[in-house]
N, C-alpha and C positions, 0 to 999 in steps of 0.2 A: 582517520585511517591514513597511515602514510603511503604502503605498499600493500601488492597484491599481488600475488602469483597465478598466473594462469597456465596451466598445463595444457600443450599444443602437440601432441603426438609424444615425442621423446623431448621435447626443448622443454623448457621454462622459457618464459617473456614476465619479465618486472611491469606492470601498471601503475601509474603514480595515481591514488586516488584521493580526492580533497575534499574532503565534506566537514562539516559544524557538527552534524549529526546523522545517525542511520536509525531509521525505524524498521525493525522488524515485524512483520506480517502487516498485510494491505487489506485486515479485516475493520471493520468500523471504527473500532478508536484507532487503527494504523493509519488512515486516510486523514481520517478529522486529525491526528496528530501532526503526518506530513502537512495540510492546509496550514497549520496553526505557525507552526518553523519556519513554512516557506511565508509567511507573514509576516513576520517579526525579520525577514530578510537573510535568513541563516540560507546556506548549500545543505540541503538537505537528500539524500537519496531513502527510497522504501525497497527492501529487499520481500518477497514472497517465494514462496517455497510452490503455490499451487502456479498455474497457467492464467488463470483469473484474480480479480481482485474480489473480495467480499467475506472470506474468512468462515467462518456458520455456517453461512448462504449459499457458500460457493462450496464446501464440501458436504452439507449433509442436504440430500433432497428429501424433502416431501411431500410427494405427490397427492394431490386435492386435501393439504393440509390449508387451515385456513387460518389468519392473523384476526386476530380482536381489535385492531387501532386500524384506522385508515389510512392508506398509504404514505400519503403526505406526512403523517407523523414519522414515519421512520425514514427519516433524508436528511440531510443539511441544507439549512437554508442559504450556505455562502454558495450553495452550485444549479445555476438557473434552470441545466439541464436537466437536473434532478425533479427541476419544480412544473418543469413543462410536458 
């Protein structure tokens, strides 16, 4: 991306922005895709649409729905927070 425009009342203001690559939505393969770029050392940014990240998870709730696998199955192993 070279440029950006952002829209500030009635101005325009140019933003120079510099990224390798933009991944779109910060739902499960958006995150494990951001880790994987920012791995290989690329500038990477994730744009999301919601206020959270998690995509599924984070827009549709289920209240006292219940998962088959054990938590630990559904995480990445590269994030220790995830593991603790």
């Amino acid at each position: 991306m070279d440029t950006a425009a952002a829209a500030t009342g009635n101005a325009r203001v140019s933003v120079h922005l510099d990224f390798d690559a933009v991944v779109i939505g910060a739902g499960v393969t958006g995150l494990y895709q951001l880790h994987k770029l920012r791995e290989l050392g690329l500038r990477v940014r994730a744009l999301e649409a919601a206020s959270g990240v998690g995509g599924t998870w984070y827009w549709n709730r289920y209240p006292g729905a219940r998962f088959d696998s054990e938590s630990w199955t559904y995480g990445y192993s590269f994030s220790q927070v995830l593991l603790d």
